[in-house]
Every structure is written in structure tokens, then in C-alpha cells.
MDAnalysis code that builds the backbone (N, CA, C; Angstrom):
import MDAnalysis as mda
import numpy as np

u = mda.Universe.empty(582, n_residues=194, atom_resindex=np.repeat(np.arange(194), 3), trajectory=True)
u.add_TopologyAttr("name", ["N", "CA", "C"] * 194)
u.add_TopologyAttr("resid", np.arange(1, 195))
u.add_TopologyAttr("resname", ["UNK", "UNK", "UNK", "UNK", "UNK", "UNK", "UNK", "UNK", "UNK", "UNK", "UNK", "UNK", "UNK", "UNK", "UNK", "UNK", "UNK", "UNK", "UNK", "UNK", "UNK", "UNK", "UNK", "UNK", "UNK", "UNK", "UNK", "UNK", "UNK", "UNK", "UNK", "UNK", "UNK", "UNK", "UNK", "UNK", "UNK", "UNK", "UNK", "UNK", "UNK", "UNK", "UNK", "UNK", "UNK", "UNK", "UNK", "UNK", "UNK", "UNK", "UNK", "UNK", "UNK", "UNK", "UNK", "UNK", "UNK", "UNK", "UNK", "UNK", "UNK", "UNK", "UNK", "UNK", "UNK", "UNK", "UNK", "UNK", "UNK", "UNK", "UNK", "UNK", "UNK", "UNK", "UNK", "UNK", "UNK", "UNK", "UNK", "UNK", "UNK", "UNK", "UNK", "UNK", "UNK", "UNK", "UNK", "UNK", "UNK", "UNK", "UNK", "UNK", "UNK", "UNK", "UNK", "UNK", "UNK", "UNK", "UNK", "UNK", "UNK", "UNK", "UNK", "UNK", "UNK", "UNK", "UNK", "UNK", "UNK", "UNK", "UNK", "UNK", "UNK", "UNK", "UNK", "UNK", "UNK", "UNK", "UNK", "UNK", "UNK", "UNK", "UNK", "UNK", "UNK", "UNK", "UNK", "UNK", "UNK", "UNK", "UNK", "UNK", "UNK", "UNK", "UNK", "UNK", "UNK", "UNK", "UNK", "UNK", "UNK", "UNK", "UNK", "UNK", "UNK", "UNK", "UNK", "UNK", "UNK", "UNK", "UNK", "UNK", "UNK", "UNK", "UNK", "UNK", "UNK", "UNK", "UNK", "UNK", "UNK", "UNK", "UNK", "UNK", "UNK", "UNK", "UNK", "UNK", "UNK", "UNK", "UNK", "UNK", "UNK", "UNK", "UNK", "UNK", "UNK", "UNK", "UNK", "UNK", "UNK", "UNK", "UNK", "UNK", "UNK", "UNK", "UNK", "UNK", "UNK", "UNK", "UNK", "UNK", "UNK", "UNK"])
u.atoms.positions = np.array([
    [20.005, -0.081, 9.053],
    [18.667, -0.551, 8.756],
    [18.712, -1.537, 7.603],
    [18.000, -2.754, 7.794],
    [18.072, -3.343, 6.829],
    [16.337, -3.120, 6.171],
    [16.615, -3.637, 4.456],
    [15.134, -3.601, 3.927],
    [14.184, -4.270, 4.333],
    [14.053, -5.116, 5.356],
    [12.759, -5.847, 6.269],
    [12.549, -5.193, 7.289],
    [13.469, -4.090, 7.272],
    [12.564, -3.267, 8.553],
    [12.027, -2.166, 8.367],
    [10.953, -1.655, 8.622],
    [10.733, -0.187, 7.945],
    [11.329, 0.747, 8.074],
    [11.496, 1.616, 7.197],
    [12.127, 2.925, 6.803],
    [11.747, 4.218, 7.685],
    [12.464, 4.872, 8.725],
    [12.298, 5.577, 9.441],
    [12.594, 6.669, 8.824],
    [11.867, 7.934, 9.089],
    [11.861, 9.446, 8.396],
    [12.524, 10.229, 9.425],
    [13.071, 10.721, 8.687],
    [13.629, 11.966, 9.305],
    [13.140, 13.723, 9.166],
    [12.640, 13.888, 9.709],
    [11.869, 15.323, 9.634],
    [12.647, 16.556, 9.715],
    [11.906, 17.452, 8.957],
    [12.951, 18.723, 8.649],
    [12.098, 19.781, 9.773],
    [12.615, 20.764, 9.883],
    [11.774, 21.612, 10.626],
    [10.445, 22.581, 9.927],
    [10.612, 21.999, 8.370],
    [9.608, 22.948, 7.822],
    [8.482, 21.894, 7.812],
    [8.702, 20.793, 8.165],
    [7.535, 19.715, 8.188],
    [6.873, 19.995, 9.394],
    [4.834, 19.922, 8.952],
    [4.536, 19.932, 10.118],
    [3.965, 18.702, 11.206],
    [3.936, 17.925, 11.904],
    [3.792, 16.938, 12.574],
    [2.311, 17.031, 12.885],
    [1.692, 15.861, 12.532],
    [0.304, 15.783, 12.868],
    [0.483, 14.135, 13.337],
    [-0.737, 13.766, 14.474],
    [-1.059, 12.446, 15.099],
    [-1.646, 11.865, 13.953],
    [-0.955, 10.273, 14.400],
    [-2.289, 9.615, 13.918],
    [-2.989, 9.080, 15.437],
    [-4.477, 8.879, 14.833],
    [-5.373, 8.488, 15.796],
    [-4.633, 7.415, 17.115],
    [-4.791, 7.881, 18.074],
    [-4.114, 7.074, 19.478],
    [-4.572, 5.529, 19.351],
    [-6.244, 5.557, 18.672],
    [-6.184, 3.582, 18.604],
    [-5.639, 2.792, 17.719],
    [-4.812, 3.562, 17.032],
    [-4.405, 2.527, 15.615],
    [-2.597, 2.903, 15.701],
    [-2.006, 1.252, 15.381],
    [-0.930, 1.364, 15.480],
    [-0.515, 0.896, 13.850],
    [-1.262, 0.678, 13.181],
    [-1.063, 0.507, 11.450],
    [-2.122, 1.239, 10.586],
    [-1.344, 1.770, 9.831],
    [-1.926, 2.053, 8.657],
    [-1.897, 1.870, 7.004],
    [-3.289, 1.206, 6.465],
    [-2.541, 0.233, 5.447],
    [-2.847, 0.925, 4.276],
    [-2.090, 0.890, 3.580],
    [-2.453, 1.530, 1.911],
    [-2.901, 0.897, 0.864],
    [-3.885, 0.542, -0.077],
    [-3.830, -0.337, -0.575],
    [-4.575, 0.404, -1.921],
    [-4.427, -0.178, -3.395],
    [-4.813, 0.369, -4.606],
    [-3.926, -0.583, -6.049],
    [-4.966, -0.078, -6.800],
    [-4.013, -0.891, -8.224],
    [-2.803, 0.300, -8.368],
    [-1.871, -0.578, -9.194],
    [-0.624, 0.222, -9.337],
    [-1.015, 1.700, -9.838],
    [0.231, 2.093, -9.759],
    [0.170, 3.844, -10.143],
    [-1.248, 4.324, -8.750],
    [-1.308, 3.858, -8.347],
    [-2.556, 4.563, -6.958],
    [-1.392, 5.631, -6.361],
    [0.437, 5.454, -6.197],
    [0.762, 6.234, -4.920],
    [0.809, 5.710, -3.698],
    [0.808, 4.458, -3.793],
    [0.910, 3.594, -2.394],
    [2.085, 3.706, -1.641],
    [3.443, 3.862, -2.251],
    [4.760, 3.959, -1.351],
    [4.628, 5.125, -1.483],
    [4.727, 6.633, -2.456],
    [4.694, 7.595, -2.650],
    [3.793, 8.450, -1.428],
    [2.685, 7.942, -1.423],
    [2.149, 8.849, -0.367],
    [2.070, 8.193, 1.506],
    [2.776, 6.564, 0.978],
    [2.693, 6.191, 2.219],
    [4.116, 6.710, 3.116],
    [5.270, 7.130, 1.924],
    [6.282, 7.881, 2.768],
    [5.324, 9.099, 3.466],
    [5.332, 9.933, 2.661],
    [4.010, 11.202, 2.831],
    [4.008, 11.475, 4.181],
    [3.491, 10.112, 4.301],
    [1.984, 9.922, 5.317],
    [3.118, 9.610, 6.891],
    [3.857, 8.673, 6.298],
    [4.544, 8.283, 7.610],
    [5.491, 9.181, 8.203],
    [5.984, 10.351, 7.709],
    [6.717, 11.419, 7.624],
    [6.084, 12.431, 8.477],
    [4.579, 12.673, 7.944],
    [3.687, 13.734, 8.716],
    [3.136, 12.757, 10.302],
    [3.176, 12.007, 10.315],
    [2.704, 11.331, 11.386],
    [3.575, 10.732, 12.185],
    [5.057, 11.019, 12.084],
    [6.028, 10.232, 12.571],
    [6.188, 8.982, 13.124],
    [5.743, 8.245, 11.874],
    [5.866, 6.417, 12.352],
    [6.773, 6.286, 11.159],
    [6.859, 4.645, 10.975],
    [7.771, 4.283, 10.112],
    [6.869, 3.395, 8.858],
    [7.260, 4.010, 7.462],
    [6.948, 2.799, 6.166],
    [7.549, 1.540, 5.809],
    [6.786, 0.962, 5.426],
    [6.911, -0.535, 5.009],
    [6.447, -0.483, 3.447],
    [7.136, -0.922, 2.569],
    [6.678, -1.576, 1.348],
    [6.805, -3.404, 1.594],
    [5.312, -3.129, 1.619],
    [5.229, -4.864, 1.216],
    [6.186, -5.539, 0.210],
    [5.809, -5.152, -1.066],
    [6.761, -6.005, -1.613],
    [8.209, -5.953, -1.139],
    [9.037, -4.588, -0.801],
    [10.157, -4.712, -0.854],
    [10.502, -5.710, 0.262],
    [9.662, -5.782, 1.287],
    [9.542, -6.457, 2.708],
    [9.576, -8.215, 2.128],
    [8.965, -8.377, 1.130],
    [9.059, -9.459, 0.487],
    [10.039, -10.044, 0.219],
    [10.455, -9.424, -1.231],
    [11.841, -9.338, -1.677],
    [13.322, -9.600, -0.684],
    [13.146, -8.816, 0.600],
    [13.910, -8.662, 1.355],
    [14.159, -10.077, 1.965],
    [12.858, -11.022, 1.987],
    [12.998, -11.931, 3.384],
    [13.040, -13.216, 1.971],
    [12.949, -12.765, 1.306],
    [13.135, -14.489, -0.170],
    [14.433, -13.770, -1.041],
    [15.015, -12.639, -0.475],
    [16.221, -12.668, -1.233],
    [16.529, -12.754, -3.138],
    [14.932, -12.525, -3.494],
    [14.532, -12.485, -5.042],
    [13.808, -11.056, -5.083],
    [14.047, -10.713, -6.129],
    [12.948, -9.784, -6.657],
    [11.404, -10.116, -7.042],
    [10.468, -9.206, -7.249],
    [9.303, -9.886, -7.101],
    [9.325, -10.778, -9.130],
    [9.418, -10.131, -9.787],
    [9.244, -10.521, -11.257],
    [9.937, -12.135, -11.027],
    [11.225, -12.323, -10.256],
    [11.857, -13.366, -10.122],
    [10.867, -14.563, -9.426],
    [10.308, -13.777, -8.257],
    [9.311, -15.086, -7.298],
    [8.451, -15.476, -8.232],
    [7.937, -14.622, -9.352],
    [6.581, -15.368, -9.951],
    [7.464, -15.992, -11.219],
    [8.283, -15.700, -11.992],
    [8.984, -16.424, -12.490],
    [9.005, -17.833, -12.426],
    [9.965, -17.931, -10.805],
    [10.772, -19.192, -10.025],
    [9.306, -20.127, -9.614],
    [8.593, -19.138, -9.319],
    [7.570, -20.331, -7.872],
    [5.551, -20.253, -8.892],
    [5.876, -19.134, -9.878],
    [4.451, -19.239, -10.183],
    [3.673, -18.075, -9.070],
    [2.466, -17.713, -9.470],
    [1.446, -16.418, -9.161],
    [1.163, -17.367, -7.504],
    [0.611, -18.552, -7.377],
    [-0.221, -19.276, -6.176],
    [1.600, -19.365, -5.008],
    [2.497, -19.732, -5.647],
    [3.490, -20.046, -4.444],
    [3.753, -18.635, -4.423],
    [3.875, -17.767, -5.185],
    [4.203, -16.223, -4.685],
    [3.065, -15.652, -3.426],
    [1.841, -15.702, -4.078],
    [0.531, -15.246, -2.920],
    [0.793, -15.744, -1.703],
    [1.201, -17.157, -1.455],
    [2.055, -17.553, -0.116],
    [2.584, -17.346, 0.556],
    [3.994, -16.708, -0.360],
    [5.292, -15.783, 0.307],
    [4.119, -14.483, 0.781],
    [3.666, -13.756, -0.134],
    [3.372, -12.827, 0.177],
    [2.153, -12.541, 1.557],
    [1.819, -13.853, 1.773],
    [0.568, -13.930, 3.114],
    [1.420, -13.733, 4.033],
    [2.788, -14.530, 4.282],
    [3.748, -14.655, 5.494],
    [4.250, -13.397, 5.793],
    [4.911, -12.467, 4.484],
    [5.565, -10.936, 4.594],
    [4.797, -10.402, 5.269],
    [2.835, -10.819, 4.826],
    [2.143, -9.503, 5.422],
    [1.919, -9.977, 7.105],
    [1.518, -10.937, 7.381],
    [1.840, -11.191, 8.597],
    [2.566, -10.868, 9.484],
    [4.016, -10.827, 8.965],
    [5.213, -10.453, 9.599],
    [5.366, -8.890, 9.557],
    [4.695, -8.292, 8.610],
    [4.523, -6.872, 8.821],
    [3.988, -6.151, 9.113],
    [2.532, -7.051, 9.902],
    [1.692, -6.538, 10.607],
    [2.105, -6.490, 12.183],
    [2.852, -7.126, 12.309],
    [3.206, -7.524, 13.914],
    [4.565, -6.281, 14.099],
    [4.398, -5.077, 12.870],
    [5.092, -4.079, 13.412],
    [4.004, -2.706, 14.689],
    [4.102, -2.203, 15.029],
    [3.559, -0.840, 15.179],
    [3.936, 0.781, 14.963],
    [3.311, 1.114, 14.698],
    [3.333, 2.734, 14.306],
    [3.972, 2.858, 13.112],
    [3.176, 1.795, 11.703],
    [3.687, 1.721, 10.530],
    [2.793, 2.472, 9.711],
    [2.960, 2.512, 8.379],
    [2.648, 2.856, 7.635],
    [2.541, 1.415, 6.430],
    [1.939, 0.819, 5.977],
    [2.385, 0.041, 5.100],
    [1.457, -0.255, 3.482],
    [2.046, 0.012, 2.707],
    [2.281, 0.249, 1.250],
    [1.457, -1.679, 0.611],
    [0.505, -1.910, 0.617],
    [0.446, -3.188, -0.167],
    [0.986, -3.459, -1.580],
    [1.251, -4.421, -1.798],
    [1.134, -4.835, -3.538],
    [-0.159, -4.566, -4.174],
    [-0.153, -4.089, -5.508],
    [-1.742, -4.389, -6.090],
    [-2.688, -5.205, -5.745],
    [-1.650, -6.573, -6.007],
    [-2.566, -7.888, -5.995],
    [-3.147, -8.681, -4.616],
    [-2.332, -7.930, -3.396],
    [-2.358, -8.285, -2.076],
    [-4.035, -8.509, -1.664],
    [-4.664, -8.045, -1.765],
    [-6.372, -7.731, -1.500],
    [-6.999, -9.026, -1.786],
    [-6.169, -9.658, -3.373],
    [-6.873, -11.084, -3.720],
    [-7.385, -12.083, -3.158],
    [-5.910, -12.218, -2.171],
    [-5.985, -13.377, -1.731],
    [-6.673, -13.190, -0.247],
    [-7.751, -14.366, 0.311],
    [-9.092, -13.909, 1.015],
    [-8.188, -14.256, 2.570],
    [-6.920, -14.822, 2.716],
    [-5.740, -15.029, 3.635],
    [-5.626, -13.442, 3.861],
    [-4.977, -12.883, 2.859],
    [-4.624, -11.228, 3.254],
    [-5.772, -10.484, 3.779],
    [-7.108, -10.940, 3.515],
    [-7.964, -9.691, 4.117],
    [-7.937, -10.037, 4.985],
    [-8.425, -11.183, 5.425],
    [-8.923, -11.777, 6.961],
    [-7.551, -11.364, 7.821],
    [-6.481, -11.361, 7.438],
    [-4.850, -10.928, 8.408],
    [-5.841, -8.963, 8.838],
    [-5.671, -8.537, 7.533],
    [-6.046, -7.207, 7.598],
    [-7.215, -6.924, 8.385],
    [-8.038, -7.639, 8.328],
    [-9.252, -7.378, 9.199],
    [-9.244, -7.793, 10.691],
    [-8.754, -8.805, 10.602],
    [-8.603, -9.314, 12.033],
    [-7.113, -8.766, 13.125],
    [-6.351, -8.004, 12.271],
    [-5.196, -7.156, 13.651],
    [-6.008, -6.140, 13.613],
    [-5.732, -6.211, 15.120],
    [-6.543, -5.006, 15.617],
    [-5.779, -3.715, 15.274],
    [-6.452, -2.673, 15.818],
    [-5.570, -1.308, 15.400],
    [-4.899, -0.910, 14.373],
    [-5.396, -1.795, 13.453],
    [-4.937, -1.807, 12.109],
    [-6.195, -1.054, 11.257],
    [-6.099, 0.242, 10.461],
    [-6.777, 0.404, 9.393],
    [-6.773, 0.841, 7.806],
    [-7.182, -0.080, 7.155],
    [-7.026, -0.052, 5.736],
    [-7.877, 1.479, 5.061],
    [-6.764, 2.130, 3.880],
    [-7.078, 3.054, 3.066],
    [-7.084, 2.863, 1.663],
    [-8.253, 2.817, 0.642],
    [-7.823, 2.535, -0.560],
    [-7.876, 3.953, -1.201],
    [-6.626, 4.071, -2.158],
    [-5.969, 4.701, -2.799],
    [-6.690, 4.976, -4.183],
    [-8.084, 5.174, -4.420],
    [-8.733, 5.148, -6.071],
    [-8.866, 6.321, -6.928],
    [-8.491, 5.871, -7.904],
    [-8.578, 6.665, -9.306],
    [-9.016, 5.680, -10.422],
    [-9.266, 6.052, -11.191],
    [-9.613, 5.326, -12.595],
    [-8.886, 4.677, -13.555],
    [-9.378, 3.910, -13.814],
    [-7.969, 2.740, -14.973],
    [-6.960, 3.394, -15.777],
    [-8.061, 4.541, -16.456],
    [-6.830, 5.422, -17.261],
    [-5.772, 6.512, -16.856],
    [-5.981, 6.658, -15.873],
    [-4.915, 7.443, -14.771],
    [-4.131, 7.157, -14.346],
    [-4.361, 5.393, -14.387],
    [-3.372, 5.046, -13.056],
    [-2.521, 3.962, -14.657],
    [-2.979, 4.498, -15.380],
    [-1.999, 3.380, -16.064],
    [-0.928, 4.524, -16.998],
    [-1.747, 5.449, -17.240],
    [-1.066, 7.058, -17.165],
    [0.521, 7.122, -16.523],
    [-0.366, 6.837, -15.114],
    [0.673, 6.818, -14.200],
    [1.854, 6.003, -14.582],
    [1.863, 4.956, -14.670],
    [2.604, 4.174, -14.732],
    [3.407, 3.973, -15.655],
    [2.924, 4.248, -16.826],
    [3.841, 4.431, -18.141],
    [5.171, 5.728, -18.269],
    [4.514, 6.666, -17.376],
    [5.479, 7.773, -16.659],
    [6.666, 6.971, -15.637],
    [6.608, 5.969, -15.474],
    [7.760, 5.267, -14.286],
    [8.547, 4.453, -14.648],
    [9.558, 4.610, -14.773],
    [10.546, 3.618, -15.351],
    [10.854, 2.369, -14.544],
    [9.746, 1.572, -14.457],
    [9.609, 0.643, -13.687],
    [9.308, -0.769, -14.675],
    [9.263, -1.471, -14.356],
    [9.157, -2.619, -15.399],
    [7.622, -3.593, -14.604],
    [6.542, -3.078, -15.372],
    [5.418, -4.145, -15.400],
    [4.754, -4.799, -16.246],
    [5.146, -5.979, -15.918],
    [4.638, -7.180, -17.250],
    [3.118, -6.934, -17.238],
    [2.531, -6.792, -16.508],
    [0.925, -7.184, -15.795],
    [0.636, -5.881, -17.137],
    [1.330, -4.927, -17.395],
    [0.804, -3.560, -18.294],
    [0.861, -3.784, -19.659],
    [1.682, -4.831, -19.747],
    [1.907, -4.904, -21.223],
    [0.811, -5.399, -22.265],
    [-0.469, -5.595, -21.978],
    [-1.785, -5.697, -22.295],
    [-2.500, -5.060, -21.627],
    [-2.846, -3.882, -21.936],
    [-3.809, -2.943, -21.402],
    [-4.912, -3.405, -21.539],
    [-5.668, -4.288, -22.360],
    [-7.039, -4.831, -21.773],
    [-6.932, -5.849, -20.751],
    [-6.096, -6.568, -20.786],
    [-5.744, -7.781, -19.694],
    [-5.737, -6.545, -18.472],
    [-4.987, -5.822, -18.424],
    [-4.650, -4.571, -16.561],
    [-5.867, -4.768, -17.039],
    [-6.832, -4.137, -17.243],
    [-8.361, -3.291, -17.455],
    [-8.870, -4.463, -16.297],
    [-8.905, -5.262, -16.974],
    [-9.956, -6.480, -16.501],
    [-9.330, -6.722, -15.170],
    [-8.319, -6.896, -14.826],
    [-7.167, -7.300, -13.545],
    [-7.407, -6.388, -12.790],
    [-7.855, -4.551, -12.849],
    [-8.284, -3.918, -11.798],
    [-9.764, -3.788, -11.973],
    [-10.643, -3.907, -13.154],
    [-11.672, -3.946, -12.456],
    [-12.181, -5.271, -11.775],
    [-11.256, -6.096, -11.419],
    [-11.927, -7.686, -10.581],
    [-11.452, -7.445, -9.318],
    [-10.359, -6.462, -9.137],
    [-9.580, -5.730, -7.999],
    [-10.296, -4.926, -7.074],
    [-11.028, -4.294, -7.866],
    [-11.812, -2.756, -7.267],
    [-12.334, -2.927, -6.367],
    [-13.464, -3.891, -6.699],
    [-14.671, -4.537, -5.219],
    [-13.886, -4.597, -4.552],
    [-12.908, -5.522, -4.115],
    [-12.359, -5.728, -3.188],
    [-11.535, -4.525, -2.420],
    [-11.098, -3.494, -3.359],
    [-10.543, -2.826, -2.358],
    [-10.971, -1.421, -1.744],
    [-12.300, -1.789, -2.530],
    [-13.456, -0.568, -1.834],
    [-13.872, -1.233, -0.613],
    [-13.902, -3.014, -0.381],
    [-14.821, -3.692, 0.771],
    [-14.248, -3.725, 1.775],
    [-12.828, -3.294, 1.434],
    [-11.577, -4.049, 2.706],
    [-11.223, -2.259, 3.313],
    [-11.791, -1.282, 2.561],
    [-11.354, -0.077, 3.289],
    [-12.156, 0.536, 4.105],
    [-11.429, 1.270, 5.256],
    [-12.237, 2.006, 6.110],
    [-12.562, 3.009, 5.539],
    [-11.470, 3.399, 4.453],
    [-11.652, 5.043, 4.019],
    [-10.864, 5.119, 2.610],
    [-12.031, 5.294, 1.835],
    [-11.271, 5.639, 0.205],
    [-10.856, 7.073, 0.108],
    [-9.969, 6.881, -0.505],
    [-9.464, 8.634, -1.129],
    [-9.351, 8.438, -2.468],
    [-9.596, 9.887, -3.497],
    [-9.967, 9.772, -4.231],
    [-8.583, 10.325, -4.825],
    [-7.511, 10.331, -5.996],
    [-6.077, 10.401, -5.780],
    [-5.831, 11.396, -7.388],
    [-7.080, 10.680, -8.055],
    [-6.575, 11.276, -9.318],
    [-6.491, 12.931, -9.929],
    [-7.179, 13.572, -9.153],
    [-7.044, 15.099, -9.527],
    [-6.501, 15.709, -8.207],
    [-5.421, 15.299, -7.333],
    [-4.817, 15.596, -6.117],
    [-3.191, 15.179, -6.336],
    [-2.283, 16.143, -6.001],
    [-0.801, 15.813, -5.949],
    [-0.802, 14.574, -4.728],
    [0.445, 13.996, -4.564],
    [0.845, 13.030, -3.316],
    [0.538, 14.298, -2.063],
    [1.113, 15.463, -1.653],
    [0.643, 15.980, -0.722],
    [-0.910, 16.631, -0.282],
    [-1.242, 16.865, -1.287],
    [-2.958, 17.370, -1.194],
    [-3.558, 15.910, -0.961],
    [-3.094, 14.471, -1.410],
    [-3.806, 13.249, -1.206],
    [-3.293, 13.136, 0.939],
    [-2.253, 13.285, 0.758],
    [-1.958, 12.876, 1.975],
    [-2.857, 14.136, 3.330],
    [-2.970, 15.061, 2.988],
    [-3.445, 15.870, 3.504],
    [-4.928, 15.545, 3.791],
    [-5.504, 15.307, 2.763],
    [-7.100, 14.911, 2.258],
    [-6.962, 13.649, 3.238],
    [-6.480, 12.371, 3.168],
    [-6.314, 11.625, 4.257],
    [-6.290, 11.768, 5.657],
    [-5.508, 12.641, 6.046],
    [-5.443, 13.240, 7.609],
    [-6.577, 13.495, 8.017],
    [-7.246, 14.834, 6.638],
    [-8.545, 15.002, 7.385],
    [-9.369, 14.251, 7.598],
    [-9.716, 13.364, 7.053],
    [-10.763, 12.118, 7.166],
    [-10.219, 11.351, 7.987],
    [-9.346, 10.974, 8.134],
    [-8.626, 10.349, 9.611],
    [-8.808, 11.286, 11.114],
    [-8.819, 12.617, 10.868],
    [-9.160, 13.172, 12.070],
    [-10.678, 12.945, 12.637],
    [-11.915, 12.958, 11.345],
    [-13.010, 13.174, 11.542],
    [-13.268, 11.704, 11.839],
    [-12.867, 10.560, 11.734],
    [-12.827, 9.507, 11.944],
    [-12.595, 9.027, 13.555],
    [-11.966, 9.410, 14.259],
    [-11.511, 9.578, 15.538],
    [-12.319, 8.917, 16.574],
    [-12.333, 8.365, 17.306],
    [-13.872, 8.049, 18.299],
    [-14.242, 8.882, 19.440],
])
């Protein structure tokens, strides 16, 4: 397997297997960082036996840079570019699971992709600024975007609208583990059903 293709799960026998809905062949994750977007989108793709996608890594994978490097090399507007084409190309999978970037929602290219494949439906991932930055300071991950906590502040609340407008179905993440979130998802995905 290479990293542009999604990550297939392997199930144990103590896992229990639940559908996702027969009309949808994607399911999209989307939230400001620390939301749990790859975290519960393994989760998710595990209990439902399809396969995950991380956008960015899907990125990364097909420009052969890391993401800190693309905005570096090309700037925030030639990165949003790369990143319209990845999502494109990762929509034309089925029976995914797929993990957005934070910033993916921005650009009005990514919704209209998201809105317009069919059988595709978007989930936003919400909790509150101070949780999710909580979060994040717990991860030994490297984000420049954090290193001014009023600058993030302002960067997810200009985020939010958008990723309350672009979802079929919010979940609420911050007083729920990754499995009680993923669970809480199912059910509202079942009751969702046509």
C-alpha cells in the first residue's frame, strides 16, 4: 500500500461490524485541529469496514513534500490548489472514510467538490476553542498556526460557520472519548437512513 491510497483495517474478532448507510459511498470528517478527524476517522472506518484517507497525508503523498514544506515552498493560495486536486482525487475513491485538513472547508472549490459528489456525506467534528487547543498541545505534533493562540482563536472562529453549513451532521466531541464519539456518530447515521 502506498500513502495515496487509503489505509485498509484489519478487524479483530472483538470488533463489532456495523453498516454504513447503503446510499453513501464517502464519508467526510471535517473540524478545526485537535477535533479527532484521523483519530476517529480510523474509528469509524474500522467499525464500518471501508477504508481511511487523510487528506493531508494524501497530499503530501502526491507533491512528495510535507505540508509545513508546501506552504513554505508555494505560499497558503498555491497550497489551497494542491489541496483542491488531492480532494478531488480522493473523492473519486468509494467506501472511504476521509479525514479533511482544518483549513479544507475555506476554500469555496472544496465545498462545492463536497457538495456536489454524490453519496458523499460531510460530518463536523465540534468542540470549543479551548479543548481543541487543549488537545493539541497534548500532541507532539508541530503547529505553527498554534503558536498565537489569539491568531488560532480568530482562524477557528471564521472556520466554524463554515463547518456547521457544509455538515449533514455535527457531533459534539468534547466531553466523549474517540469511541463514545464514533459510536454517537453511528447512531445518528442510523437514524439518518431514508
Amino acid at each position: 500500500m502506498t500513502s495515496t491510497e487509503p489505509e485498509t483495517q484489519i478487524k479483530t474478532q472483538t470488533e463489532t461490524m456495523t453498516h454504513a448507510p447503503i446510499h453513501l459511498k464517502r464519508l467526510v470528517l471535517t473540524g478545526f485541529m485537535g477535533a479527532g478527524k484521523s483519530t476517529i476517522g480510523r474509528l469509524l472506518a474500522a467499525r464500518i469496514g471501508w477504508n481511511f484517507l487523510d487528506l493531508d497525508a494524501h497530499l503530501e503523498s502526491r507533491t512528495n513534500a510535507t505540508i509545513p514544506q508546501l506552504f513554505e515552498q508555494h505560499g497558503e493560495a498555491r497550497f489551497r490548489r494542491l489541496e483542491s486536486t488531492a480532494l478531488a482525487s480522493a473523492l473519486g475513491y468509494s467506501n472511504i472514510v476521509l479525514a479533511l485538513g482544518g483549513g479544507t472547508p475555506e476554500d469555496l472549490t472544496n465545498r462545492l467538490l463536497l457538495e456536489q459528489t454524490p453519496a458523499t456525506f460531510t460530518i463536523f467534528l465540534d468542540a470549543p476553542f479551548p479543548t481543541l487547543f487543549d488537545r493539541c498541545m497534548l500532541q507532539d505534533i508541530a503547529r505553527p498556526v498554534l503558536e498565537d493562540p489569539a491568531a488560532a482563536q480568530l482562524r477557528f472562529e471564521r472556520r466554524h460557520p463554515l463547518y456547521r453549513r457544509m455538515a449533514g451532521l455535527t457531533i459534539a466531541t468534547s466531553n466523549q472519548t474517540p469511541t463514545q464519539t464514533v459510536e454517537a456518530l453511528l447512531r445518528a447515521l442510523a437514524e439518518k437512513r431514508p
